[in-house]
C-alpha positions as CSV (number, residue, x, y, z in Angstrom):
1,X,2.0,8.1,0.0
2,X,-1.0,6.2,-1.5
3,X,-2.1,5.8,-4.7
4,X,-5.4,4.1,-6.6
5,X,-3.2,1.3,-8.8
6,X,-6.3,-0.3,-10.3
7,X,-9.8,1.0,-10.9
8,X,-12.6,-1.6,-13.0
9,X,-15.8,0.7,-11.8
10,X,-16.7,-1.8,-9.2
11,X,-13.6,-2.4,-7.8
12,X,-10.4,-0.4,-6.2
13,X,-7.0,-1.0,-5.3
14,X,-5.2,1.0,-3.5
15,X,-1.2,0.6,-2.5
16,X,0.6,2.9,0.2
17,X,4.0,3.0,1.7
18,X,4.6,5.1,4.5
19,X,8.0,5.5,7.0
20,X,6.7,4.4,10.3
21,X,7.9,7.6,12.5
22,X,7.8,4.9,15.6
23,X,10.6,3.4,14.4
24,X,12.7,6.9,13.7
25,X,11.3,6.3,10.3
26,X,14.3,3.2,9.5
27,X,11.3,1.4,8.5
28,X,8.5,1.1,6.3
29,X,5.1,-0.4,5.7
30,X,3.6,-1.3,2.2
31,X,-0.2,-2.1,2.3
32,X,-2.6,-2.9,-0.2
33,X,-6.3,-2.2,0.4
34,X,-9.3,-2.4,-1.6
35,X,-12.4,-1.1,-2.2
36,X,-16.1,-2.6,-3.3
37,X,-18.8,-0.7,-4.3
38,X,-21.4,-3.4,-4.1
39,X,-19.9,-4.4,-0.9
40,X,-22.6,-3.6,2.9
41,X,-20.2,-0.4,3.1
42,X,-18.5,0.3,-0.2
43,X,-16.6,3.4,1.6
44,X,-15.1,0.6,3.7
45,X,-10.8,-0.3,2.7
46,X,-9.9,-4.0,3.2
47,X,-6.4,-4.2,4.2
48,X,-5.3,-7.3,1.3
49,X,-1.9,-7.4,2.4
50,X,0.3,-5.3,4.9
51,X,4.4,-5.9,5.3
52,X,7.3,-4.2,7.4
53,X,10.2,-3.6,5.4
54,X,14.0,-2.5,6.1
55,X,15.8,0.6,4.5
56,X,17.3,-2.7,2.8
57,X,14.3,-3.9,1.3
58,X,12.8,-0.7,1.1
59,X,15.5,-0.1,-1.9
60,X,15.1,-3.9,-3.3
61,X,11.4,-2.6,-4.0
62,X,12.2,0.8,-5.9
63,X,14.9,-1.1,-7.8
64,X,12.0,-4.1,-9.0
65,X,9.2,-1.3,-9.9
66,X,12.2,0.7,-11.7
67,X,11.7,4.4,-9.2
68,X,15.2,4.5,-7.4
């Protein structure tokens, strides 16, 4: 699933999380992209900041952004 969390005009960012099916889906990653307009390709995503979390962690993160 991703989903545009921020939007000034200029400026997007985006966040995803996604089971990765390579690991029989026991993991997951959460990456934050953004976009510019004004950038040399403003269709272009910039990966911010990409981790690899555990079933474990997984539910640490729905429990801190209050979605369990």
């Amino acid at each position: 699933m991703k989903k545009l969390i921020q939007d000034t005009g200029g400026f997007q960012l985006y966040a995803e999380f996604r089971p990765i099916e390579a690991l029989n889906n026991q993991q997951y990653e959460l990456k934050f992209t953004t976009k510019w307009a004004d950038s040399k390709n403003p269709d272009e995503e910039m990966v911010k900041a990409q981790f690899i979390l555990n079933d474990e962690a997984a539910d640490i993160l729905w429990k801190l952004i209050g979605t369990s």
